[in-house]
C-alpha positions in Angstrom: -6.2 42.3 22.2 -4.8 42.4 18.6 -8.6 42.7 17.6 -8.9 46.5 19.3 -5.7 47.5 17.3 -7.9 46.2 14.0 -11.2 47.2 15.3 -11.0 50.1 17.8 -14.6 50.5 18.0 -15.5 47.3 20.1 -17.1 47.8 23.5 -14.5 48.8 26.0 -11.5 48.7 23.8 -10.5 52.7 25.0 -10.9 51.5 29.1 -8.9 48.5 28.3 -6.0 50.1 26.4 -3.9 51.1 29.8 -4.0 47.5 31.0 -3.6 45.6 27.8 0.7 45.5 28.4 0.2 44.0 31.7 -2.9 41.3 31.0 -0.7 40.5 27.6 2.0 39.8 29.4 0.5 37.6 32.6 -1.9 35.7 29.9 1.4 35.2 27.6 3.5 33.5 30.2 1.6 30.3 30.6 1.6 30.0 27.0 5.0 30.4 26.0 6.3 28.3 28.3 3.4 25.7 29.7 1.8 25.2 26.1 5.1 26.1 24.0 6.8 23.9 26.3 7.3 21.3 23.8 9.0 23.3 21.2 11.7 24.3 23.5 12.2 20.6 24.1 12.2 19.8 20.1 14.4 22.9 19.9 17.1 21.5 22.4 16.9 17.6 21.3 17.6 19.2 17.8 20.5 21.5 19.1 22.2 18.3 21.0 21.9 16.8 17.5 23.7 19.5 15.9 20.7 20.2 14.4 18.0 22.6 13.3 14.0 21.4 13.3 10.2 22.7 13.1 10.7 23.3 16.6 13.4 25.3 16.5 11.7 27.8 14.2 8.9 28.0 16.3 11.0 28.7 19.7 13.1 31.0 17.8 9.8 32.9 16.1 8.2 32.9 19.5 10.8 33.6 22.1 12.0 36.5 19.6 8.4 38.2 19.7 8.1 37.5 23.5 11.7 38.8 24.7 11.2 41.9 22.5 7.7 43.2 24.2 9.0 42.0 27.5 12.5 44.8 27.4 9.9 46.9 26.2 7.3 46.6 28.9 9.8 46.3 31.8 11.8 49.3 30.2 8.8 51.3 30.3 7.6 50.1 33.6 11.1 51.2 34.9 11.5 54.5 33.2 7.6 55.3 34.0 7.3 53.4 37.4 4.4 52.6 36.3 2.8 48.6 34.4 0.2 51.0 33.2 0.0 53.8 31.3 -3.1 55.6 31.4 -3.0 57.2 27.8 -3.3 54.2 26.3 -1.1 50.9 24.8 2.0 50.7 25.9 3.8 50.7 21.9 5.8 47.7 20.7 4.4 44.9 22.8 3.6 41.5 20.6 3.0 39.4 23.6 -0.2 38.2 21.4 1.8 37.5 18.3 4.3 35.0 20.4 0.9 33.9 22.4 -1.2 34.1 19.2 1.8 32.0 16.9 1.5 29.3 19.5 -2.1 29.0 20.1 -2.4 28.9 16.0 0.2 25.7 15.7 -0.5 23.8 18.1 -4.4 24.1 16.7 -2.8 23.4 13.6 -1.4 19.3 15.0 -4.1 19.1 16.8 -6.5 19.7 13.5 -3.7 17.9 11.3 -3.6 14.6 14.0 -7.5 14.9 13.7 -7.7 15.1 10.0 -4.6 12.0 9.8 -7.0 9.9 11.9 -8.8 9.6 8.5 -6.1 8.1 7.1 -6.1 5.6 9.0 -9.8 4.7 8.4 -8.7 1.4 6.7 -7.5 -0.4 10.1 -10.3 1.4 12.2 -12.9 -0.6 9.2 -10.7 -4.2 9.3 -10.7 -3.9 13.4 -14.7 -2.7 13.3 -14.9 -6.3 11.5 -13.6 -8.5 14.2 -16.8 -10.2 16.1 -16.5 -10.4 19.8 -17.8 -13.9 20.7 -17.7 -17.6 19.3 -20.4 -20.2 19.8 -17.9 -23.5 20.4 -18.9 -26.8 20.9 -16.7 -28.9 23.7 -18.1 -32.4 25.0 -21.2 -32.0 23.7 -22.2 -28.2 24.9 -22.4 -25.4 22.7 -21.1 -22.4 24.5 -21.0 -18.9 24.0 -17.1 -18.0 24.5 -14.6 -15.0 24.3 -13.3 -14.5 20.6 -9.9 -15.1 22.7 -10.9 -17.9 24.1 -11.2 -20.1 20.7 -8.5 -22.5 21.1 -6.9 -24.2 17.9 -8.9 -27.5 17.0 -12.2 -26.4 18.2 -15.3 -26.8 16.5 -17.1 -23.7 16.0 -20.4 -23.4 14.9 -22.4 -20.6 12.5 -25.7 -19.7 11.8 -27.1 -17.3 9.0 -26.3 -13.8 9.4 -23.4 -14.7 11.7 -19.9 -13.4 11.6 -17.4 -16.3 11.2 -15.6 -15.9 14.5 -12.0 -17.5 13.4 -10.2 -19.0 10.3 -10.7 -22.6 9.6 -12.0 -25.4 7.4 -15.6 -26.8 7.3 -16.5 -29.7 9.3 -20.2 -30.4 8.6 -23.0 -28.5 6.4 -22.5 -25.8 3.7 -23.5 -22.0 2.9 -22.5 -19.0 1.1 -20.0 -16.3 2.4 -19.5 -12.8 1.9 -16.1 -12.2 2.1 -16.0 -8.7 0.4 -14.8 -7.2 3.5 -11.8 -8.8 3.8 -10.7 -10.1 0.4 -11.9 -7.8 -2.2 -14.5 -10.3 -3.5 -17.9 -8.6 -5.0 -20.1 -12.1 -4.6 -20.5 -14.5 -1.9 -18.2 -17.8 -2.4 -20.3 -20.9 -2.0 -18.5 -23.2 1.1 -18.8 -27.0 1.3 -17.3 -29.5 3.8 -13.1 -29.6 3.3 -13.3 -25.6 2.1 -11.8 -22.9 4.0 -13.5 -20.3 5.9 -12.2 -16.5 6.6 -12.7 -15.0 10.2 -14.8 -12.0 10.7 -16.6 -12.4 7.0 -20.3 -13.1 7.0 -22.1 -16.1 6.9 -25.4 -15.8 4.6 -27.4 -18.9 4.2 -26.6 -21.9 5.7 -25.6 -23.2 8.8 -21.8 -25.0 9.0 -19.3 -26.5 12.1 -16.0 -26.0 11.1 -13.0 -26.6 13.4 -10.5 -24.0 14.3 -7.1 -23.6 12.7 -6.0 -20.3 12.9 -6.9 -17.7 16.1 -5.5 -14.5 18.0 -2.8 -13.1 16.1 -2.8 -15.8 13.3 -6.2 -15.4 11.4 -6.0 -13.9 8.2 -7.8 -10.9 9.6 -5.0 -9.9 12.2 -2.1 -10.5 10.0 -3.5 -8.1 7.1 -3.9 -5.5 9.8 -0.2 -6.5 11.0 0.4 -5.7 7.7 -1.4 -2.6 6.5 0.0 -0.9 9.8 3.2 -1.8 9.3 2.9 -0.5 5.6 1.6 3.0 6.9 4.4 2.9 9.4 6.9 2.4 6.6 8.8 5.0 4.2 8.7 5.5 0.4 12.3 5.9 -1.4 11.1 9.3 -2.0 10.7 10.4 1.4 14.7 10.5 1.7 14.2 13.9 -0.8 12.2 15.7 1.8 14.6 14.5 4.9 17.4 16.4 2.7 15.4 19.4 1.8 14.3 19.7 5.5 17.5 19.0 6.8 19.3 22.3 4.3 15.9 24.1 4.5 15.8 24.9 8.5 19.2 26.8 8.5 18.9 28.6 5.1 15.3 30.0 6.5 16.4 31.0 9.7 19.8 32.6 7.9 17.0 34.5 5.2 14.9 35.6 8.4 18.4 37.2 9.8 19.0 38.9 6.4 15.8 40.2 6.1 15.8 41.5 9.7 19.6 43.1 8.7 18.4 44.6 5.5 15.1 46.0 7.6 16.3 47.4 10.0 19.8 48.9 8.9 19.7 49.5 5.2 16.2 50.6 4.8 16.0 51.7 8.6 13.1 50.6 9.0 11.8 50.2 13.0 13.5 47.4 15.3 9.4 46.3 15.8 8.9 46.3 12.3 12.1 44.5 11.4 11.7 42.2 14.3 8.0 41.0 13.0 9.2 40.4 9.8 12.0 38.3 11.0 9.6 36.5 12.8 7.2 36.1 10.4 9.9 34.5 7.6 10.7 32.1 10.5 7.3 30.6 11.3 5.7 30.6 7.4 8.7 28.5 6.6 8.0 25.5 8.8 9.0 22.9 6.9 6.1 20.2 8.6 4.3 20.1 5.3 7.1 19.1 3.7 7.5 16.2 6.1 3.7 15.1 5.8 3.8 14.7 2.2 5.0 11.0 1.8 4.0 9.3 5.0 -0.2 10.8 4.6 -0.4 9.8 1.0 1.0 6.7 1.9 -1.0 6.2 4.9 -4.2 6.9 2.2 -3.3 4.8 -0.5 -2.0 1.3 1.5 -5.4 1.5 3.4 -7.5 2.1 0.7 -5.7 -0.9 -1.3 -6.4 -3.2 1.5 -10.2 -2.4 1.4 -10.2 -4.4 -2.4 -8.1 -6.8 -1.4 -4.6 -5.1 -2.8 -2.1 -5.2 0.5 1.2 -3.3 -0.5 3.5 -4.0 1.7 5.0 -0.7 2.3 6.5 2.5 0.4 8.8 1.0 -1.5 6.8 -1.5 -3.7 4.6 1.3 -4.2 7.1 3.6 -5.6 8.8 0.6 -7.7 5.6 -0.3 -8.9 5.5 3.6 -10.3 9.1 2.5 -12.4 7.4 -0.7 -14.0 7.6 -1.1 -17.6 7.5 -4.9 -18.3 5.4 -7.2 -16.4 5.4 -11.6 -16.7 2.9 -13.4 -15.8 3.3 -16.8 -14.4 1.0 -19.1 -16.8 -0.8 -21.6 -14.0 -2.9 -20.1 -11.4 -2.5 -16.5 -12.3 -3.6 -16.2 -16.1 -5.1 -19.6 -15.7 -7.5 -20.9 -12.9 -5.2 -23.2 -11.6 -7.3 -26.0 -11.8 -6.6 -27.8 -14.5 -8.4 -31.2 -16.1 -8.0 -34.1 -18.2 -8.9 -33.7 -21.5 -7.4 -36.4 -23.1 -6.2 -40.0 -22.9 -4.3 -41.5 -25.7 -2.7 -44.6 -25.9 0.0 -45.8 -28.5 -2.0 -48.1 -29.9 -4.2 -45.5 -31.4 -1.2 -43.9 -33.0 0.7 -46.5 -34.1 -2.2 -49.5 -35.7 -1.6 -52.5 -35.5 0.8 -52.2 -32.9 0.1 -55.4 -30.2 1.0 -55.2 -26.2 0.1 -51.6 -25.9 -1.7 -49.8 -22.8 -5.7 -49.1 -22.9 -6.7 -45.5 -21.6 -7.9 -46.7 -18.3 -4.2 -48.4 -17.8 -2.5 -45.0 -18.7 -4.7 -43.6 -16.6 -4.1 -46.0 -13.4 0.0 -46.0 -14.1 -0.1 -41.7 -14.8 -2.3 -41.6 -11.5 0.0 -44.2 -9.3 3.0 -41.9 -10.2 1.3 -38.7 -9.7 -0.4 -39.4 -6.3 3.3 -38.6 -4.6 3.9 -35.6 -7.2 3.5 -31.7 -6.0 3.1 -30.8 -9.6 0.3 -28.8 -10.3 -0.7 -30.9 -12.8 -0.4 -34.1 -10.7 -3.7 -33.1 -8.8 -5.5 -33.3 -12.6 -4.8 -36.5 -12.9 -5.4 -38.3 -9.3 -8.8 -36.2 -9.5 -9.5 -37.8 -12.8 -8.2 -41.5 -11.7 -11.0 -40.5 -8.4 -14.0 -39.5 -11.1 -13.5 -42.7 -12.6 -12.7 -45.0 -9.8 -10.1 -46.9 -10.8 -7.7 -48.3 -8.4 -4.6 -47.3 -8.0 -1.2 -49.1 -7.6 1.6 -49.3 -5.1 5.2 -47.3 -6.2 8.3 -47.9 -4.9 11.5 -46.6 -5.6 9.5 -43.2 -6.5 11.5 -40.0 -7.7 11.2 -36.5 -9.1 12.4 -35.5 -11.7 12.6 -31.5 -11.4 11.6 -29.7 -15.3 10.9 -33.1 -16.5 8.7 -35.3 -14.6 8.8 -38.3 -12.2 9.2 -42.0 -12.1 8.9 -45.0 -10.0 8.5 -48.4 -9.8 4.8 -50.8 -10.3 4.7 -54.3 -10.7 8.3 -54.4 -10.9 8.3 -52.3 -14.3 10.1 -48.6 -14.0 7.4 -46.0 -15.4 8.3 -42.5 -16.7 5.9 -39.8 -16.8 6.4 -36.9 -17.7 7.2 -33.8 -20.8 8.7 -34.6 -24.0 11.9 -33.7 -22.5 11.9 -36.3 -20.1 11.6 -38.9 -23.0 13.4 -37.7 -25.8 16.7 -36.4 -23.8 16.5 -38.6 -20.9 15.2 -42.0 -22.1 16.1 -41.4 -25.5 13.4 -42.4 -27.3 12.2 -41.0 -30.9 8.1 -39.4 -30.9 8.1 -38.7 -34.6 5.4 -41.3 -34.8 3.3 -39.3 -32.3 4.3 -35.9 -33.2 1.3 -34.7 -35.2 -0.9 -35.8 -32.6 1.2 -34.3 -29.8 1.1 -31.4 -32.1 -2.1 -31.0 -32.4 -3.4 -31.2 -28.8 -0.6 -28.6 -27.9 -2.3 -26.0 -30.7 -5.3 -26.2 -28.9 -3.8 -25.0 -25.7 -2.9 -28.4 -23.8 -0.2 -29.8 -22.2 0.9 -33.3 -23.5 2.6 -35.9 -20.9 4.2 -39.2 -22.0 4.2 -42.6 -20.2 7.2 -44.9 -20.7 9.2 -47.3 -19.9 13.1 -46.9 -20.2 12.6 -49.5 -23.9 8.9 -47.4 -25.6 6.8 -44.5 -24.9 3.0 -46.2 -24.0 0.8 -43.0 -24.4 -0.1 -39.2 -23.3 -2.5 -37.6 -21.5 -3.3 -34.0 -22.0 -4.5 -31.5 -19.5 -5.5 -27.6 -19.8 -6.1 -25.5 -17.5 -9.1 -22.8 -18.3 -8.2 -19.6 -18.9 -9.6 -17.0 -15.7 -12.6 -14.6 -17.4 -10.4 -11.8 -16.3 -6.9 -12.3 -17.7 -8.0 -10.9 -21.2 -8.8 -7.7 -19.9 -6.0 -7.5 -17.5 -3.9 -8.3 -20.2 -5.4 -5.3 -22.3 -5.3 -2.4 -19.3 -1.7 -3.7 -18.7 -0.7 -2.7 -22.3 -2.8 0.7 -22.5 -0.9 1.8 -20.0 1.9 0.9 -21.9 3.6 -2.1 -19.7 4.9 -4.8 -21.8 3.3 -8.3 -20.8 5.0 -11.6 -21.1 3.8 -15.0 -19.8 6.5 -17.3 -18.6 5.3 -21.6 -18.2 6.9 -24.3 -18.4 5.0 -25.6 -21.1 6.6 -26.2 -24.8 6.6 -23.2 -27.2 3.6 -24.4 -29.0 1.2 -24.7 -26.6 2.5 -21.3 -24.5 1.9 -19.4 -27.6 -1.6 -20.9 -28.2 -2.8 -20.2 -24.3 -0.5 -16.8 -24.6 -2.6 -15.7 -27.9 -6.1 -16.3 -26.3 -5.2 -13.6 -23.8 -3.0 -11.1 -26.2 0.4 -11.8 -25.1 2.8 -11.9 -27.5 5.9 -12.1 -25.5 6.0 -16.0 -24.4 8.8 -17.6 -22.6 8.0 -20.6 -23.0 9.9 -24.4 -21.6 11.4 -22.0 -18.3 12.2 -24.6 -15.4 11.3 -23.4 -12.4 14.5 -22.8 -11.3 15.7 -20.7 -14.1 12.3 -18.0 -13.9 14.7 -15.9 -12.0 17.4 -16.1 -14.7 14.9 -14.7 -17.4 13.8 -11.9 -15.4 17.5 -11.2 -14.8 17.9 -11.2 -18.7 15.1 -8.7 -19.1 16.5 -6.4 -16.1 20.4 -6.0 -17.8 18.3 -5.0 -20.6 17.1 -2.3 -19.3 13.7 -3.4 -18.1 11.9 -2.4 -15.3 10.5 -5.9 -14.1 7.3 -7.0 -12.3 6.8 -10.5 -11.4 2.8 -11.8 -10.8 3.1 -15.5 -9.5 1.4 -17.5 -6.7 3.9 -16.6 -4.1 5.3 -20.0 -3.2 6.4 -22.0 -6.5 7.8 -18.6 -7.9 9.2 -17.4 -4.7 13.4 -17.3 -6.3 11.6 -14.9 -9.6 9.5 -12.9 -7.4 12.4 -11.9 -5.2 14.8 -11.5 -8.4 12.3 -8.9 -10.0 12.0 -5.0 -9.5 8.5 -5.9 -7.7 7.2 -9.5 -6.8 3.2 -9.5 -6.8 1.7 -12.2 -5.4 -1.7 -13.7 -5.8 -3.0 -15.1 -2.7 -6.1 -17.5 -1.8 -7.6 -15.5 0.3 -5.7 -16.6 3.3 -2.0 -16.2 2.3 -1.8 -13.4 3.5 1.4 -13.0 5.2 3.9 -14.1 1.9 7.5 -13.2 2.5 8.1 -12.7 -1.1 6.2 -10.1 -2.7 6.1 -6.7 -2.4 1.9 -6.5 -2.9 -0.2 -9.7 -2.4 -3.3 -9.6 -3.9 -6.2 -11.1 -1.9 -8.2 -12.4 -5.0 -6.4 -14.1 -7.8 -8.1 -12.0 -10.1 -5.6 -10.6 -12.9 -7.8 -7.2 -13.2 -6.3 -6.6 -9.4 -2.9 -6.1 -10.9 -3.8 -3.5 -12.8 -5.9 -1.9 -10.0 -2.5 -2.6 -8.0 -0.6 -0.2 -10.7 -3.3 2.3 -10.8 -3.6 3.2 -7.2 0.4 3.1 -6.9 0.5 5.5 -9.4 -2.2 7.4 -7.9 -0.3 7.9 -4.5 3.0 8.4 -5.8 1.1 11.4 -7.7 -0.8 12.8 -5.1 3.3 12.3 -3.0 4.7 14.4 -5.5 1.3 16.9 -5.2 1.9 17.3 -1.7 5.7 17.9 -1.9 4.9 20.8 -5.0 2.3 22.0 -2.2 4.9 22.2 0.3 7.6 24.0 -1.4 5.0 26.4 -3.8 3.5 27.5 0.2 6.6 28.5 1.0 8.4 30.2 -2.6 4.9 32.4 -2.2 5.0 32.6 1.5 8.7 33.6 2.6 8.3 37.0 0.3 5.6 38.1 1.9 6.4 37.1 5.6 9.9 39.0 4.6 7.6 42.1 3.9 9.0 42.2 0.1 6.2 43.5 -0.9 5.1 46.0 1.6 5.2 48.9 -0.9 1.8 47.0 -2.0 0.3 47.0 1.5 0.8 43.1 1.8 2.1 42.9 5.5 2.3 39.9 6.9 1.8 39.9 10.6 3.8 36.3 12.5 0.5 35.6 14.1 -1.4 35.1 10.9 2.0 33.6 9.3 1.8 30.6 11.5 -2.1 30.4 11.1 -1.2 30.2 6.8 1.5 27.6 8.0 -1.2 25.8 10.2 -3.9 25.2 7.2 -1.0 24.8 4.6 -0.3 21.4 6.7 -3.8 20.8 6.7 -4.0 21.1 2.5 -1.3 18.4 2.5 -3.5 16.0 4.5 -6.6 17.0 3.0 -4.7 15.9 -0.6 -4.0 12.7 0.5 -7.5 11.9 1.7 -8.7 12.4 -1.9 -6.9 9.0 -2.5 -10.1 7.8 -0.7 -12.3 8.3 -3.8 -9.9 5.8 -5.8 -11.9 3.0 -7.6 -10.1 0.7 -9.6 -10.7 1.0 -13.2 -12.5 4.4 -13.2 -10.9 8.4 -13.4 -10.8 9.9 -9.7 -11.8 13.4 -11.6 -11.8 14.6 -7.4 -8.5 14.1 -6.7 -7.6 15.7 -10.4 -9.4 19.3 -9.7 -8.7 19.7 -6.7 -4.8 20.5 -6.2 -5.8 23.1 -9.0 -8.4 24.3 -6.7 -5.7 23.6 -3.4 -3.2 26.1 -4.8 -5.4 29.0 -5.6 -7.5 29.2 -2.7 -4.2 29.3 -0.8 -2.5 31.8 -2.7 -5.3 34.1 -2.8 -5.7 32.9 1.7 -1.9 34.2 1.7 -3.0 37.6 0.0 -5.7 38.3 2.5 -4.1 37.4 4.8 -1.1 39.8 4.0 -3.6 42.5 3.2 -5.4 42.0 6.9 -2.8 42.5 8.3 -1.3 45.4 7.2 -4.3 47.2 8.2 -3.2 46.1 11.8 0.4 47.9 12.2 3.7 45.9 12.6 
């Protein structure tokens, strides 16, 4: 009926003005306390807590508007004996303000929950992905079964175009698989028999068995969902700011609604309706629910979208540290390097020193190196067994076989002890003296390579040198890193000299260089009482003590390693250029956070004066109804900000999200106007 007091010429407005008191109030009832039910409950929860909440404004705001028009109409039913009065509208009833105020904000969470739903668009795509059945093959039969049904150790088969049902390794034939879905990765990865496969990503070309090693719960799949939604469930640092804002905010609005109501009604004595409104108008345009969205939307935004390339950030507080970072260190092997290094060179003694007798040939280094490094977990080890496989040479029994941690290994062939390992290991530990080989040791280590000795505990017998290619990517990484000024260092294991030769390829000057694994931690520690500001990027596992000692632990994964303990973001792809989209999309949400929580406050600095009728003199009169209808949408802006994190693409300007806060806060400020200027062409 608040439409006949702004529009008296509808049809029928004059015949129903002597009724309008008592439909108001029957229609009111049911909503005030079927609908507004809940926010009496939030209300009293709160006030067992001691407490004040969004609910409580809105039962306070409400119940105010209701009790007011309801002594009102029973006064004048009493006094008149009469729920009607045949003149016209029974003056002072705001049964459709309370009715109104309601209807308004609980459209406003219903169009909020609908317009969060988008956020959560990311898990909605990565369930979309899972297929429903598998074709397994059990003595002899291929049958179609349940996804749930795959049972671990089954042989699976896949045909082109097919989804791969479950995670596992290749058993017979080959193709090429789009992964793009789940890891990130732009072009399909050829697969060969021994390779790993990734459930719910699409076969392209061939047909493949592989047999079953991860299913349910444990494919890759369902643990970056696990993930993602436990991300979005989580809370940024900078979410405690609004819980303490909220938590004074409540009672210092509903203490300005009381003064405003004072000051109304008996220093400017002003009417109790017109003092009353604006009381209950301060209440409900201060809601304080936008306040509370800002964080948990943005965040909800910003992990989805990084798990759609392949970035999974493991909650709100990597993302905000990752906001802090000012010095980064790359691990050398696996990160900035492919990981897969090769021999490049064999070199025995007897080409150093001529003329020296009883010396090794290459293909006995390389049988002795191999022997010793077929029980290593070096990453290096695998180089040399490969290159011992290529050129078939048989390898020997150890015994007595040891690690050596920093240095190398040794063990026991033919009787003879062998050493093999860095210049450490033979200069400190076996004592011997390379000045004979150190221009050659030299000069393989300027080109990038890393030199290991063979000994015995009496001579050094030769070195083999291995490098590991340099990723296409790292240069770039490398580059992006330091335009937005982050200081890059590389940490290895590897002597000075050949650190700062891989280190230079890339444009890293900072090199910490001969770091045992056990001391990475250390260094970052160094850099951190400096003053630094420390991001770790290793593979998760080797460099699990550095990635837990630094301000943020990136790890890369495989493309299954998806559920690292240490790491705050693991990175699908071990491409480099993802840690730099990993810094740009923190940054991103922590922006569009810090949007949202300006949006929240600026509604509210603009709002409060006008709901409080401040500037009434300029005909800007606020009515509640149209007060909790601003509050409604200005929850709605704060979601709507966060879903322009959706148009993020690594590497590129998201000139969407850039415009349109500008365009947010003007539109509202000039909505707040109009709506101040409606109604005070509708009375109180």
């Amino acid at each position: 009926f608040m439409l006949f007091d702004f529009f008296a010429w509808l049809p029928g407005s004059r015949a129903l003005a002597p009724y309008i008191g008592l439909i108001s109030l029957v229609l009111a009832v049911p909503v005030q306390f079927i609908i507004g039910a809940s926010f009496y409950k939030g209300m009293w929860a709160a006030l067992r807590m001691k407490t004040f909440n969004m609910d409580s404004l809105i039962a306070i705001g409400t119940t105010t508007a209701f009790v007011y028009s309801a002594i009102n109409y029973f006064a004048y039913a009493i006094s008149n004996k009469s729920f009607i009065r045949l003149m016209g509208k029974i003056p002072d009833l705001y049964f459709e303000t309370a009715a109104f105020l309601i209807t308004f904000v609980v459209l406003g969470k219903w169009l909020e929950a609908k317009t969060k739903g988008k956020t959560s668009d990311a898990i909605k795509k990565l369930m979309g992905l899972q297929t429903k059945t598998a074709r397994v093959i059990r003595d002899g039969q291929t049958l179609d079964i349940a996804i749930e049904d795959v049972r671990r150790g089954d042989i699976v088969a896949v045909r082109p175009g097919e989804k791969i049902p479950v995670d596992g390794v290749i058993t017979r034939g080959s193709s090429a698989v789009d992964e793009s879905l789940v890891t990130g990765e732009s072009l399909p990865v050829e697969k060969k028999v021994g390779d790993t496969v990734i459930g719910s990503t699409l076969n392209k070309v061939g047909s493949f068995e592989f047999e079953a090693k991860r299913v349910g719960s444990e494919t890759t799949l369902a643990q970056i969902i696990r993930l993602v939604e436990e991300a979005q469930g989580s809370r940024a640092p900078i979410q405690n700011f609004a819980d303490r804002v909220s938590a004074y905010f409540v009672p210092i609005v509903i203490g300005l609604a009381i003064l405003t109501f004072l000051i109304w009604y008996f220093v400017l004595s002003a009417p109790l309706s017109f003092a009353l409104m604006a009381f209950t108008a301060v209440i409900v345009i201060a809601c304080p629910c936008a306040l509370g969205l800002a964080t948990p939307t943005s965040l909800m935004v910003g992990t989805g979208k990084g798990a759609e390339y392949g970035i999974l950030i493991k909650g709100g507080e990597p993302l905000e540290a990752a906001c802090k970072i000012n010095t980064i260190i790359f691990d050398k092997t696996g990160t900035l390097t492919k990981g897969q290094p090769e021999v490049t060179d064999i070199v025995p003694m007897s080409v150093i020193l001529s003329g020296e007798k009883d010396l090794l040939t290459e293909k006995e280094i390389l049988v002795i190196s191999a022997s010793l490094e077929k029980l290593s977990e070096h990453p290096l080890a695998e180089a040399i067994y490969t290159r011992a496989q290529a050129d078939k040479v048989s390898l020997q029994e150890v015994q007595e076989f040891k690690a050596i941690p920093g240095h190398g290994v040794q063990g026991r062939i033919s009787g003879e002890d062998y050493y093999f390992g860095n210049k450490r290991l033979v200069k400190e530990i076996l004592g011997h003296s390379l000045n004979a080989a150190n221009d050659k040791i030299s000069q393989l280590e300027e080109q990038g390579k890393t030199v290991m000795l063979l000994a015995t505990k009496t001579r050094t017998l030769g070195a083999i040198a291995v490098a590991d290619t340099l990723k296409d990517t790292s240069k770039e990484a490398v580059a992006r890193l330091q335009a937005m000024r982050i200081s890059v260092y590389m940490i290895t294991g590897d002597n000075e000299r050949t650190a700062r030769a891989i280190a230079g390829q890339v444009g890293i000057e900072n090199v910490l260089s001969e770091v045992l694994p056990q001391d990475k931690a250390d260094e970052i520690k160094k850099l951190q009482t400096a003053g630094q500001k420390v991001a770790m990027v290793g593979d998760g596992i080797n460099d699990a003590p550095a990635l837990a000692q630094a301000d943020l632990g990136i790890a890369m994964g495989s493309g299954t390693d998806v559920a690292m303990e240490t790491g705050g973001i693991v990175l699908m792809k071990s491409d480099p250029n993802d840690v730099v989209a990993a810094f740009e999309l923190s940054r991103q949400t922590m922006s569009k956070i810090k949007q949202n929580m300006f949006f929240a406050l600026f509604y509210n600095v603009i709002g409060i004066p006008i709901a409080a009728r401040a500037f009434a003199f300029a005909g800007l009169i606020l009515k509640p109804e149209l007060a909790g209808l601003a509050m409604a949408l200005s929850s709605i802006s704060v979601v709507s900000n966060s879903l322009l994190l959706r148009y993020f693409r690594p590497g590129k300007k998201n000139y969407i999200s850039l415009v349109a806060p500008v365009v947010m806060v003007a539109f509202f400020t000039f909505l707040f106007v109009e709506f101040a200027r409606l109604s005070s062409g509708m009375g109180n």
